[in-house]
Residue frames as qw, qx, qy, qz and C-alpha x, y, z in Angstrom:
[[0.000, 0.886, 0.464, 0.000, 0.00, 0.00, 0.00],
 [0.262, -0.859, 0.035, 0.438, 2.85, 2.38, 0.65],
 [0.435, -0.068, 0.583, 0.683, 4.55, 1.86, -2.40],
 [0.213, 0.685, 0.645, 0.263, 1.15, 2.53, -4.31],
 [0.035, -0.952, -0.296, 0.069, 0.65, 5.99, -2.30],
 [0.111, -0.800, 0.131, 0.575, 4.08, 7.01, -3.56],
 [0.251, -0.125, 0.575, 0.768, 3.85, 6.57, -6.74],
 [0.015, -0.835, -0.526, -0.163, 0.52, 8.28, -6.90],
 [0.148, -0.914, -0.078, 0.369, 2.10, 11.04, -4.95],
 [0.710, 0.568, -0.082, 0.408, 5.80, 10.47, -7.21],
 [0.434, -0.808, 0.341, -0.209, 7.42, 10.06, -4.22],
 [0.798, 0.221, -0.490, 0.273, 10.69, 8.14, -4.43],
 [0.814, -0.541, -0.201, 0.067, 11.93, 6.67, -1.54],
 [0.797, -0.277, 0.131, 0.521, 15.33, 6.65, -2.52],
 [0.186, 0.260, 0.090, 0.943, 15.65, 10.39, -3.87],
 [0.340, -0.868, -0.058, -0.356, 12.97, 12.32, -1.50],
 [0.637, -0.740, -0.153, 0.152, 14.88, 11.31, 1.70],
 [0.085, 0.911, -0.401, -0.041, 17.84, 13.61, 2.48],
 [0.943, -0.101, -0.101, 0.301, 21.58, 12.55, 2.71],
 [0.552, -0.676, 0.058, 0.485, 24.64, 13.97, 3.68],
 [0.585, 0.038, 0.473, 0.658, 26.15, 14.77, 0.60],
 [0.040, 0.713, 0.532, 0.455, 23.07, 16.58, -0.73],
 [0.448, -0.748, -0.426, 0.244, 22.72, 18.10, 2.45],
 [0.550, -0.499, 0.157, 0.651, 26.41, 19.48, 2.94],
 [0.346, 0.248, 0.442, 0.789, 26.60, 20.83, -1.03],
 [0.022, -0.793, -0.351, -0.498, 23.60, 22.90, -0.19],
 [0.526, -0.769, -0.102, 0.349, 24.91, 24.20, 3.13],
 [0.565, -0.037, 0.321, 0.759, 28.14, 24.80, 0.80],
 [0.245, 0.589, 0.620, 0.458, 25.97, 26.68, -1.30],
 [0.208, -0.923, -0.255, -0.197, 24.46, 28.89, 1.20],
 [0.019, -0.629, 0.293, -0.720, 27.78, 29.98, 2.77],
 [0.746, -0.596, 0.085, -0.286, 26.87, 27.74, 5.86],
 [0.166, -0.563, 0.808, -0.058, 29.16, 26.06, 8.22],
 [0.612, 0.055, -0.709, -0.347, 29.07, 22.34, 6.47],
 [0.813, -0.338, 0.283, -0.379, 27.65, 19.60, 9.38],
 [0.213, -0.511, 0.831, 0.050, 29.40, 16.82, 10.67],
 [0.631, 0.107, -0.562, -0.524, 28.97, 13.89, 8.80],
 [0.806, -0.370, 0.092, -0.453, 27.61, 10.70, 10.02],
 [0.630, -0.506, 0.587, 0.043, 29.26, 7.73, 11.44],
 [0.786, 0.277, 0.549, -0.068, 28.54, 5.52, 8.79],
 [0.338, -0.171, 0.658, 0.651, 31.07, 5.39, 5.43],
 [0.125, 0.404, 0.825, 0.375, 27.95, 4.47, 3.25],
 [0.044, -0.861, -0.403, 0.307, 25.86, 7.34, 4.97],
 [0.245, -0.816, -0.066, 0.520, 28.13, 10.08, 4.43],
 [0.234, -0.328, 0.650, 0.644, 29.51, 9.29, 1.04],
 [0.363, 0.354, 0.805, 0.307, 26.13, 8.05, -0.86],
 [0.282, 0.362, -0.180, -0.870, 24.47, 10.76, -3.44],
 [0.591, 0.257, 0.741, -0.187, 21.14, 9.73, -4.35],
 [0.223, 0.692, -0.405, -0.555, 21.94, 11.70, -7.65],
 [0.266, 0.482, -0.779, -0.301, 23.71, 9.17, -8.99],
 [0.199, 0.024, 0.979, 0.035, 21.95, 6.35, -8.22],
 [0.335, -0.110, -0.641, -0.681, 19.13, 4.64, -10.57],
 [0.416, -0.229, 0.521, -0.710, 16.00, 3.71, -8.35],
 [0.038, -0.266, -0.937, -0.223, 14.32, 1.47, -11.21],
 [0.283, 0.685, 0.636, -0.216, 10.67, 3.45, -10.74],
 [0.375, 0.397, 0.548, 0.633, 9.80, 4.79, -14.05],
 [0.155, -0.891, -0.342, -0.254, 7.46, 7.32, -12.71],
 [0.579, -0.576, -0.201, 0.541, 10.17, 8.93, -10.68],
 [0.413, 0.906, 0.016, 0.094, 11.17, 12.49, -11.59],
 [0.427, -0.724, 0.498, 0.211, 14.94, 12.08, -10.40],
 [0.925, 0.284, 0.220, 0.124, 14.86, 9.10, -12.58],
 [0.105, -0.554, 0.600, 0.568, 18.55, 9.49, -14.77],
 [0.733, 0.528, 0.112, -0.414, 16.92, 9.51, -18.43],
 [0.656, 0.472, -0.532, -0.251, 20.15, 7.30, -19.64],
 [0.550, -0.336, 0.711, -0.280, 19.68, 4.72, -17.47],
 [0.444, 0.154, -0.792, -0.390, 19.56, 0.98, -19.48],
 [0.727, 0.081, 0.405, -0.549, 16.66, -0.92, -19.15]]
């Protein structure tokens, strides 16, 4: 059921939720001091940018993704 209501809303799990990377480039952005990252290697280094999610309906989607 929760899958259903986000892709009715075109809500991707794995590009709505923040991450450190994203996080820290916009702090960069604004001229803020950057936050500490998180314990976790995989936390602090992943960019949901670059990764493919597989849901077609996603608007992050990366449009040269091979299918």
């Amino acid at each position: 059921m929760l899958h259903l209501l986000h892709r009715i809303a075109r809500r991707c799990p794995t590009h709505d939720r923040a991450s450190y990377v994203v996080t820290a480039r916009l702090e960069q952005q604004l001229g803020m001091e950057p936050s500490p990252a998180p314990d976790s290697f995989t936390e602090a280094h992943c960019d949901p940018h670059l990764i493919d999610c597989g849901n077609a309906w996603c608007t992050h989607r990366r449009p040269y993704s091979s299918r």
